[in-house]
DRENROVEX-773043 format. One record per atom (N, C-alpha, C, CB): atom name; x, y, z. Coordinates in nm, 3 decimals. Glycine has a CB too. Example, Ala and Ser with C-alpha at 12.3 -4.5 7.8 and 13.67 -1.06 7.14 Angstrom:
! DRENROVEX-773043
<pt a="N" X="1.319" Y="-0.569" Z="0.780"/>
<pt a="CA" X="1.230" Y="-0.450" Z="0.780"/>
<pt a="C" X="1.320" Y="-0.330" Z="0.780"/>
<pt a="CB" X="1.131" Y="-0.447" Z="0.905"/>
<pt a="N" X="1.285" Y="-0.225" Z="0.708"/>
<pt a="CA" X="1.367" Y="-0.106" Z="0.714"/>
<pt a="C" X="1.290" Y="0.003" Z="0.787"/>
<pt a="CB" X="1.408" Y="-0.060" Z="0.572"/>
***
This chain:
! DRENROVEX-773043
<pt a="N" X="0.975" Y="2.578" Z="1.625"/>
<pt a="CA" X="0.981" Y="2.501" Z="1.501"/>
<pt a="C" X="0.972" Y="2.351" Z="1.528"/>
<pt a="CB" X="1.109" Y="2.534" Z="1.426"/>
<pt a="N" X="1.011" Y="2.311" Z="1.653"/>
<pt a="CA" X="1.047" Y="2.169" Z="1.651"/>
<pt a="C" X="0.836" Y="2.123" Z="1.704"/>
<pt a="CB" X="1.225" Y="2.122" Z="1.805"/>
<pt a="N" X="0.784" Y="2.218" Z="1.727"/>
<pt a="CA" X="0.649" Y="2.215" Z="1.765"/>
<pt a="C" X="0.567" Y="2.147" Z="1.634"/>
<pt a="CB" X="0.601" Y="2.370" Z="1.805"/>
<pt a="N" X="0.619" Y="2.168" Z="1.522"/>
<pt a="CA" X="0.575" Y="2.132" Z="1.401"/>
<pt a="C" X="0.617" Y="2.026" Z="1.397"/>
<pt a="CB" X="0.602" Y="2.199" Z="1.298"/>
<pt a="N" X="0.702" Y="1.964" Z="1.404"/>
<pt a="CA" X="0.712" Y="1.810" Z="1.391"/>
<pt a="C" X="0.657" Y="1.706" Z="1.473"/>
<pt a="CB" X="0.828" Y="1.778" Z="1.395"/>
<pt a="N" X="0.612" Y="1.768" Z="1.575"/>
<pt a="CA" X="0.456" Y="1.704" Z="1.606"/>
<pt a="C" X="0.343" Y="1.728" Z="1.552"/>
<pt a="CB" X="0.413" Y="1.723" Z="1.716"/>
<pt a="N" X="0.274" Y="1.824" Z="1.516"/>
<pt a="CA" X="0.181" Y="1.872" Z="1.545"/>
<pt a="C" X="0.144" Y="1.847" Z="1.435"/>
<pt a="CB" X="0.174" Y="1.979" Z="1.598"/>
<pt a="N" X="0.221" Y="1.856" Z="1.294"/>
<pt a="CA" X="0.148" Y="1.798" Z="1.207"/>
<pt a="C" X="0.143" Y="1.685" Z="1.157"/>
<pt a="CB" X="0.150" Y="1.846" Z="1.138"/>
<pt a="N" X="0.188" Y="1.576" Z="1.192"/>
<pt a="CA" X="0.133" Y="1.434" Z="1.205"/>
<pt a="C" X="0.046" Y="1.417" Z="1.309"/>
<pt a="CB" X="0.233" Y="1.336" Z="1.222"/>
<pt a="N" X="0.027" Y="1.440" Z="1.378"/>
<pt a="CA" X="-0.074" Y="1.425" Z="1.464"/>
<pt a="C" X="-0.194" Y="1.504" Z="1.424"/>
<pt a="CB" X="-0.030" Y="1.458" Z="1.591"/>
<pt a="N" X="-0.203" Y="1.617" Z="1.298"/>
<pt a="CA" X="-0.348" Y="1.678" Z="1.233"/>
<pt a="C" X="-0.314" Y="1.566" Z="1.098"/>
<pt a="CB" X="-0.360" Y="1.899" Z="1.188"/>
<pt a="N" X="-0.214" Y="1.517" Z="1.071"/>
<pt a="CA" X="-0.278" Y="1.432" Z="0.958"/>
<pt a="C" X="-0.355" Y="1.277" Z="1.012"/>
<pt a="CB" X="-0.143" Y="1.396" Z="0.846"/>
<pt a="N" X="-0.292" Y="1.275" Z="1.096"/>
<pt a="CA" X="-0.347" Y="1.147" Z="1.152"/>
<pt a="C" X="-0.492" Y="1.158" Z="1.243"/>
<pt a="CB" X="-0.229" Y="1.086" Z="1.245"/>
<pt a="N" X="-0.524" Y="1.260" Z="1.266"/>
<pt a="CA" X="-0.689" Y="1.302" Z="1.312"/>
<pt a="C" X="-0.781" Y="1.304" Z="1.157"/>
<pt a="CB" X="-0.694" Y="1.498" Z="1.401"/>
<pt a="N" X="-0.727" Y="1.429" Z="1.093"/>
<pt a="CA" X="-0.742" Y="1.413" Z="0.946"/>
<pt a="C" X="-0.837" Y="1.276" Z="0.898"/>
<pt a="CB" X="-0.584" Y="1.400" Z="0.885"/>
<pt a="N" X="-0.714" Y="1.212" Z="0.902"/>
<pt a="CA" X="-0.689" Y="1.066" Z="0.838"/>
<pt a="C" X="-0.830" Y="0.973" Z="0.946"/>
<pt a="CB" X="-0.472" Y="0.996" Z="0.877"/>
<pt a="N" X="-0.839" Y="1.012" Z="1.037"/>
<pt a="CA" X="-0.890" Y="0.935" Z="1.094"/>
<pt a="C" X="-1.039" Y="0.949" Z="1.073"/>
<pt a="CB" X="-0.842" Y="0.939" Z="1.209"/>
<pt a="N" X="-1.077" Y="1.082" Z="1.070"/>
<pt a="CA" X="-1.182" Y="1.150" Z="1.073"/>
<pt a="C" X="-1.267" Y="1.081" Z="0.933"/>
<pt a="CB" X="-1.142" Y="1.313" Z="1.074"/>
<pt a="N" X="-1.169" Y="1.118" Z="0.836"/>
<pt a="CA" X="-1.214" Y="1.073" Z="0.693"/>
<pt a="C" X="-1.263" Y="0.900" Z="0.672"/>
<pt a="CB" X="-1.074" Y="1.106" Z="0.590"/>
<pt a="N" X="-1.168" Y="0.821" Z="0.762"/>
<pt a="CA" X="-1.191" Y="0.695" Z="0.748"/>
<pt a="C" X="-1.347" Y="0.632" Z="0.817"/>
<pt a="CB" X="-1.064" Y="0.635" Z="0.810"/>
<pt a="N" X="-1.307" Y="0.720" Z="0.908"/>
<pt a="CA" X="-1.499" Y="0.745" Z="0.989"/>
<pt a="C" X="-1.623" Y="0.749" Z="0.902"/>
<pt a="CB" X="-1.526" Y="0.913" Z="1.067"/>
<pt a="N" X="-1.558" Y="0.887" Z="0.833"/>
<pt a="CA" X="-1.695" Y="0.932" Z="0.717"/>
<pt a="C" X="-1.703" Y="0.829" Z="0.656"/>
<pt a="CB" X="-1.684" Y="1.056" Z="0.601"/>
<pt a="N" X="-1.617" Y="0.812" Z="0.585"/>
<pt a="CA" X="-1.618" Y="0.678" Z="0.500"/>
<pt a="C" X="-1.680" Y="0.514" Z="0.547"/>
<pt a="CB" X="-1.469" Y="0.659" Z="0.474"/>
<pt a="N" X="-1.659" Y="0.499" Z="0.665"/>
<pt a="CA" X="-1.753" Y="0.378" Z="0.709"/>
<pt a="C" X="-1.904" Y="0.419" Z="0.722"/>
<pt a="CB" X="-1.705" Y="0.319" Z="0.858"/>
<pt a="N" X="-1.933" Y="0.537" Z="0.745"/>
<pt a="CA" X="-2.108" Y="0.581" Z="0.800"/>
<pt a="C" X="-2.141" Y="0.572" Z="0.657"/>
<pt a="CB" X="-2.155" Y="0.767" Z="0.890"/>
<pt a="N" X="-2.082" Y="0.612" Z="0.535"/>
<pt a="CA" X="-2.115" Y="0.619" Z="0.439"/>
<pt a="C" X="-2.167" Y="0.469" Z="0.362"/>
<pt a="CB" X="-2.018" Y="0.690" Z="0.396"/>
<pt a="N" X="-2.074" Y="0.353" Z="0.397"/>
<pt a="CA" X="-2.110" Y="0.258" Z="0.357"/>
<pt a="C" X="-2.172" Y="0.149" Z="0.439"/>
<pt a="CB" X="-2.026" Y="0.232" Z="0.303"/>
<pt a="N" X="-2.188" Y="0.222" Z="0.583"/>
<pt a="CA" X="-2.271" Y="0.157" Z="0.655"/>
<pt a="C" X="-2.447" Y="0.205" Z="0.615"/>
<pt a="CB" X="-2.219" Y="0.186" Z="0.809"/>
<pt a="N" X="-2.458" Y="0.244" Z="0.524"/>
<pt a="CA" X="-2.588" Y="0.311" Z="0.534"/>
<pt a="C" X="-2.669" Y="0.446" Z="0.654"/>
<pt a="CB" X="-2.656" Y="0.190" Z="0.546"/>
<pt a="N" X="-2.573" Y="0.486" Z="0.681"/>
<pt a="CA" X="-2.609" Y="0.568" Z="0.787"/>
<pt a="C" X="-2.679" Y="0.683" Z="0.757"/>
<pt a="CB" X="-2.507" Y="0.601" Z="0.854"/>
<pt a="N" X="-2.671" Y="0.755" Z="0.639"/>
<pt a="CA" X="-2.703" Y="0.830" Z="0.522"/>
<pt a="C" X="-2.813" Y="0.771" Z="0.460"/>
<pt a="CB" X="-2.593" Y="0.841" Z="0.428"/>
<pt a="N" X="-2.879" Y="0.703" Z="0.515"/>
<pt a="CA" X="-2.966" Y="0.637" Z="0.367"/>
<pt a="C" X="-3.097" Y="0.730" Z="0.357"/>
<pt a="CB" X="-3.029" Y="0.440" Z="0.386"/>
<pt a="N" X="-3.146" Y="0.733" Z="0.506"/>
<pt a="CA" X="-3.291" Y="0.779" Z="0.538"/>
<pt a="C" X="-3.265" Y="0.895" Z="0.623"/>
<pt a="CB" X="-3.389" Y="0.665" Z="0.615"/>
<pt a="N" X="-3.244" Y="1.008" Z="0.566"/>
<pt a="CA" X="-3.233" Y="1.140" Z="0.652"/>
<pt a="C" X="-3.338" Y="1.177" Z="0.723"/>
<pt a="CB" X="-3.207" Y="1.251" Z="0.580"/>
<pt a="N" X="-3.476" Y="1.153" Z="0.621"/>
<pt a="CA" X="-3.591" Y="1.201" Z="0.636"/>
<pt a="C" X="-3.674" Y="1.105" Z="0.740"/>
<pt a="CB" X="-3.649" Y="1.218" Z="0.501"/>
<pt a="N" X="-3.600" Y="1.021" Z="0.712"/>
<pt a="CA" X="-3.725" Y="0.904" Z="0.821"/>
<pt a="C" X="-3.720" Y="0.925" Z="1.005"/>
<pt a="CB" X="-3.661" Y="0.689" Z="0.795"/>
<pt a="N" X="-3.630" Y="0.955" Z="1.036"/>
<pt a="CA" X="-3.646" Y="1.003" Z="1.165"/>
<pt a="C" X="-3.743" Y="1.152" Z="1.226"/>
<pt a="CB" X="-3.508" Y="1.016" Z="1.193"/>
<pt a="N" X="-3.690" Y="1.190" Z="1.079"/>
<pt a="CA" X="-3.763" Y="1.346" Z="1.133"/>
<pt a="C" X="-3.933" Y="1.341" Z="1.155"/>
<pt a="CB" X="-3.735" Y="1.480" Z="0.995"/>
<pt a="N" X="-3.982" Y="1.274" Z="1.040"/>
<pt a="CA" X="-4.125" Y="1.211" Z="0.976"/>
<pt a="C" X="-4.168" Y="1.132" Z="1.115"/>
<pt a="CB" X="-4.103" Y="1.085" Z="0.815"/>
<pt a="N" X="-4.104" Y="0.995" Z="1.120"/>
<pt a="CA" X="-4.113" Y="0.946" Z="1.269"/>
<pt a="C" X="-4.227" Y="0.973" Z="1.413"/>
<pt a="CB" X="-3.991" Y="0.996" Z="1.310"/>
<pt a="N" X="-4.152" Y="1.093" Z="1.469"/>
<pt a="CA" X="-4.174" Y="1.152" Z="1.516"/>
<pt a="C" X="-4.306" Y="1.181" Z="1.531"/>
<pt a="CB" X="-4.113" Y="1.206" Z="1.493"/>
<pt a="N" X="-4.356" Y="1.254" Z="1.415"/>
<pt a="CA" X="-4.491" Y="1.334" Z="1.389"/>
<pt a="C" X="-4.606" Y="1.191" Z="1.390"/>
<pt a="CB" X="-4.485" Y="1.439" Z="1.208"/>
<pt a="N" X="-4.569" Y="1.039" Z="1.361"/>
<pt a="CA" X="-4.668" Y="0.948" Z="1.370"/>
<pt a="C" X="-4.739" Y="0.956" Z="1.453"/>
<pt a="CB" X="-4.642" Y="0.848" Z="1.373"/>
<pt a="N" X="-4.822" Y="0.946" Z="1.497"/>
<pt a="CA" X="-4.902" Y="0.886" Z="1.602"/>
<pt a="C" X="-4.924" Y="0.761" Z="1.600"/>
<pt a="CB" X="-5.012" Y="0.935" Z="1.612"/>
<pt a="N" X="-4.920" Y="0.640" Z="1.740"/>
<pt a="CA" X="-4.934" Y="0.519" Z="1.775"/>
<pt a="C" X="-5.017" Y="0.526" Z="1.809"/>
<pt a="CB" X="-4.872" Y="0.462" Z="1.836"/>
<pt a="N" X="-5.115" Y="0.454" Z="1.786"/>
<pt a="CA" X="-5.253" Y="0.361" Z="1.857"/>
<pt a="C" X="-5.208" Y="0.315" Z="1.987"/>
<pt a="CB" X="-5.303" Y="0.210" Z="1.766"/>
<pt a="N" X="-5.232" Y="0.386" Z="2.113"/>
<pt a="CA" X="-5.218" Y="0.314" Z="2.167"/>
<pt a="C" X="-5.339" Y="0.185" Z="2.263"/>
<pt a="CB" X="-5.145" Y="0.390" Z="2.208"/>
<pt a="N" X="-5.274" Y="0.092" Z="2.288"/>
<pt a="CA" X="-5.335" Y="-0.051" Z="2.365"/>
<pt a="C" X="-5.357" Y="-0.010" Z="2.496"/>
<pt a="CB" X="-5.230" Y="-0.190" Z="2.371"/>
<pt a="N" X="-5.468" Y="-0.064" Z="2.537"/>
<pt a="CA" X="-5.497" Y="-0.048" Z="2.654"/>
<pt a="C" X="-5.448" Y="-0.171" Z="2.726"/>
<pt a="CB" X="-5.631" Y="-0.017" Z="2.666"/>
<pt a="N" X="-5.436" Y="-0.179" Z="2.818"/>
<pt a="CA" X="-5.341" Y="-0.321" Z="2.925"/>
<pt a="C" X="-5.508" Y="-0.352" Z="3.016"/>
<pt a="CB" X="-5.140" Y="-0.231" Z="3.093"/>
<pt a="N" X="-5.530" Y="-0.333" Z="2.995"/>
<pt a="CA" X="-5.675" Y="-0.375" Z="3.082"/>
<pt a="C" X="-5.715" Y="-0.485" Z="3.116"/>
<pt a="CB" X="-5.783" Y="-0.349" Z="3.029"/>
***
């Protein structure tokens, strides 16, 4: 029993922490462009010759 009086402040405070995380990616724009990396990818570059 006394295992619980750790254990769950220490899952609220991961919890807590976890959420405050989401919450910055969220207003960091991290979310904005899901699609643009995937798309990316498939471009093809011209490439320059160094000649």
């Amino acid at each position: 029993m006394s295992n619980l009086i750790v254990l769950i402040p220490v899952a609220l405070f991961l919890g807590g922490a976890g959420l405050l995380a989401f919450l910055w990616a969220l207003r960091s724009g991290q979310y904005e462009d899901l699609d643009g990396s995937a798309e990316r990818i498939l471009i093809d570059e011209e490439r320059v010759d160094q000649r």
